[in-house]
C-alpha positions as CSV (number, residue, x, y, z in Angstrom):
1,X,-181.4,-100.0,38.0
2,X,-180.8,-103.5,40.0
3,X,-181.0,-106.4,38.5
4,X,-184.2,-107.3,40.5
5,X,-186.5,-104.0,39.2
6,X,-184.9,-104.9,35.6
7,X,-186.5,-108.5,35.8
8,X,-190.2,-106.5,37.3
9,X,-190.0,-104.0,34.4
10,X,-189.6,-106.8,31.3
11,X,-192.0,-109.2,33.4
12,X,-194.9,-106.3,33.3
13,X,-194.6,-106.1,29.5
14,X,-196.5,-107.4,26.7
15,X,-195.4,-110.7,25.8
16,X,-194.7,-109.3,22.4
17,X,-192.1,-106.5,24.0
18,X,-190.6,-108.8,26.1
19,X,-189.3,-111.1,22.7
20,X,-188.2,-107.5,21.6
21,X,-186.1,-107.4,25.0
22,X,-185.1,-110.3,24.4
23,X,-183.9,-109.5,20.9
24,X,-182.5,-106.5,22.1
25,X,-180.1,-108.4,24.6
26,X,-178.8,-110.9,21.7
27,X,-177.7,-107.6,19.8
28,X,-175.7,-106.2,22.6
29,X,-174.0,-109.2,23.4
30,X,-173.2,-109.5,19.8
31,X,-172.3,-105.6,19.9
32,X,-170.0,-105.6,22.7
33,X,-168.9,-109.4,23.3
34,X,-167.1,-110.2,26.7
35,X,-163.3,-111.2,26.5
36,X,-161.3,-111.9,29.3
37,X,-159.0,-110.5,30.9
38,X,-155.5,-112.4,30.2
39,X,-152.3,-111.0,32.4
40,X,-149.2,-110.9,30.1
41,X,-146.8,-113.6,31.6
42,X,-143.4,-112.7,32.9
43,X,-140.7,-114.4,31.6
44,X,-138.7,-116.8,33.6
45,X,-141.9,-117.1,36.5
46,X,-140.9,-120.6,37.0
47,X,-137.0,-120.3,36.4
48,X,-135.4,-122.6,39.3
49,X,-138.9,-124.5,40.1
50,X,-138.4,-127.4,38.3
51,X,-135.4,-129.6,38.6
52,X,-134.2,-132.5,36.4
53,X,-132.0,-135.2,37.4
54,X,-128.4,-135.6,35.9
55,X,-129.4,-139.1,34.0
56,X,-132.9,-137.8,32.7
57,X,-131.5,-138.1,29.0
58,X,-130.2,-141.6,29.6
59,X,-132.4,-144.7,28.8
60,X,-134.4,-146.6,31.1
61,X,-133.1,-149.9,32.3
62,X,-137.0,-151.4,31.7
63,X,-136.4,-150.6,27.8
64,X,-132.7,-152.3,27.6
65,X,-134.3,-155.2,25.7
66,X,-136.0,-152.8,22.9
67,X,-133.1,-150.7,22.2
């Protein structure tokens, strides 16, 4: 059934039916709620992407006077 003669079928029913459709919906979200699909990372994906220079640990001439 297409998504199009779903919406016709619940749109010919009473208005009465159509809350219980709609009730009906809420309880199979609840019943089978969506999760997503996460991919497993691999270890090391960025190993040799990112490069730090040689003085990174050493401290920045702008904060001499607060050190």
């Amino acid at each position: 059934m297409t998504t199009t003669s779903l919406q016709i079928e619940i749109n010919s029913l009473p208005l009465n039916l159509g809350q219980e459709v709609a009730d009906f919906v809420e309880f199979l979200k609840t019943k089978h709620p969506n999760k997503p699909n996460l991919k497993s990372r691999e270890f090391g994906y960025a190993k040799g992407k990112i490069k730090l220079s040689d003085d990174f640990d050493e401290p920045l001439e702008m904060f001499a006077d607060y050190i």
